[in-house]
C-alpha positions in Angstrom: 99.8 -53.5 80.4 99.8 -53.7 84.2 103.6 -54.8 84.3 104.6 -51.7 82.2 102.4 -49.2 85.1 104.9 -51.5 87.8 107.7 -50.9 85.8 107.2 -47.0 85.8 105.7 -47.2 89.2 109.6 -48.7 90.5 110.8 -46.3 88.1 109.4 -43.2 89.4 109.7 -44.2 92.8 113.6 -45.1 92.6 113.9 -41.5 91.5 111.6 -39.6 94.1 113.9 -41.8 96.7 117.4 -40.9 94.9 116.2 -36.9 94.4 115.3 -37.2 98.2 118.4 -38.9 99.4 120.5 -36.4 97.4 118.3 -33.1 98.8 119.3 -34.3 102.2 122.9 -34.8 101.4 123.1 -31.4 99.2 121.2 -30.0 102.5 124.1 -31.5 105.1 127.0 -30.5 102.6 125.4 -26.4 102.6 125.2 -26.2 106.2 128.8 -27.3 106.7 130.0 -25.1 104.2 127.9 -22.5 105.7 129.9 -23.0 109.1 133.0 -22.6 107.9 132.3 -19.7 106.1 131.1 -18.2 109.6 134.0 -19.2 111.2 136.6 -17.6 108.4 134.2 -14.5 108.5 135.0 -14.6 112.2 138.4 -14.7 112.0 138.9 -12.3 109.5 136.4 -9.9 111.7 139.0 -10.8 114.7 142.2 -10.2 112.5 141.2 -7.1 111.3 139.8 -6.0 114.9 143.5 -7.2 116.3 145.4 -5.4 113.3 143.3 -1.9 114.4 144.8 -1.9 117.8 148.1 -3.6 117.4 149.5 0.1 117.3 148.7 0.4 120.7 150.3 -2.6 122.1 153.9 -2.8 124.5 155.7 -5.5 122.3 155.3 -2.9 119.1 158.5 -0.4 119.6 156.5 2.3 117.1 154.7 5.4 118.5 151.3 4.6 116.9 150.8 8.3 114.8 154.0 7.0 113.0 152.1 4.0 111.7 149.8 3.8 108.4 147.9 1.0 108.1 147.6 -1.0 104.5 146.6 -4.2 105.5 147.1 -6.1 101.7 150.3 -7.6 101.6 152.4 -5.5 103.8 150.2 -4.6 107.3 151.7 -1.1 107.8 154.3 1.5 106.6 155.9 2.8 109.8 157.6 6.2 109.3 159.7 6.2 112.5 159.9 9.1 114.6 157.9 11.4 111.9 155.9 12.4 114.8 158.7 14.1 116.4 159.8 16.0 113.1 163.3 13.5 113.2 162.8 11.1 110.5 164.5 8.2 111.4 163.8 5.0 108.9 160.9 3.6 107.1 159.6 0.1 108.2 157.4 -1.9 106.3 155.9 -3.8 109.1 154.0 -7.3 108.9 152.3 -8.6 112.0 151.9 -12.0 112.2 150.4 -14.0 115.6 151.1 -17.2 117.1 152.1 -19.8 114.2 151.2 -17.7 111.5 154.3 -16.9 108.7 154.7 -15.3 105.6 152.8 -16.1 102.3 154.7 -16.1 99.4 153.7 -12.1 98.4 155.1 -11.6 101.4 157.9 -13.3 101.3 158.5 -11.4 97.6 157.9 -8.2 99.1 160.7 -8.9 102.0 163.0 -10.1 99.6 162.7 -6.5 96.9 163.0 -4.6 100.5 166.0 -6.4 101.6 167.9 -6.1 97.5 166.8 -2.5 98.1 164.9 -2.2 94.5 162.8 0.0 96.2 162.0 4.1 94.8 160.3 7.0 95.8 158.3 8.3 92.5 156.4 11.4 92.6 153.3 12.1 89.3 151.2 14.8 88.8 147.8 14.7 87.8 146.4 17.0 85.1 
């Protein structure tokens, strides 16, 4: 009798140990996860931020009331010179920093704009 109260004794304590060892692990493994998650919140935050006043910056040739921000998979629609009443071309315009290239919607949408399969459409609504 007493060796089956050791036996569950061991047992029970092998698994308070193993639930404890894996609490602490689980507990390392969410605040890692957690930090990364900060930091892509961060750099979203700071994308988005950048994308808002890119307008406004010397290396962009477009006068910023001619620009429409989208920001999902093309960053703006530049209707150049509409601010002056002399349409002069449409741009769809990706801005991309440092290292940073084109994903492959991107890289589709370049690639319909360049074939020119592209169409004004007008619908009314009832």
């Amino acid at each position: 009798m007493i060796e089956k109260i050791y036996v569950v004794s061991a047992l029970l304590i092998w698994f308070a140990v193993g639930y404890i060892i894996w609490k602490i692990v689980r507990y390392a493994q969410l605040k890692k996860e957690r930090k990364q998650s900060v930091k892509r919140s961060r750099s979203v935050i700071l994308w988005e931020t950048f994308e808002t006043i890119a307008p406004f910056m010397k290396n962009i040739p477009y006068h910023p009331k001619d620009m429409n921000f989208i920001w999902k998979w093309v960053d703006y629609i530049v209707f150049d010179k509409l601010s002056a009443w002399k349409l002069k071309e449409i741009v769809f315009l990706e801005i991309k920093t440092w290292k940073s290239q084109l994903n492959a919607n991107e890289r589709q949408i370049r690639n319909i704009i360049k074939s020119w399969k592209v169409r004004y459409e007008v619908k009314t609504l009832k």
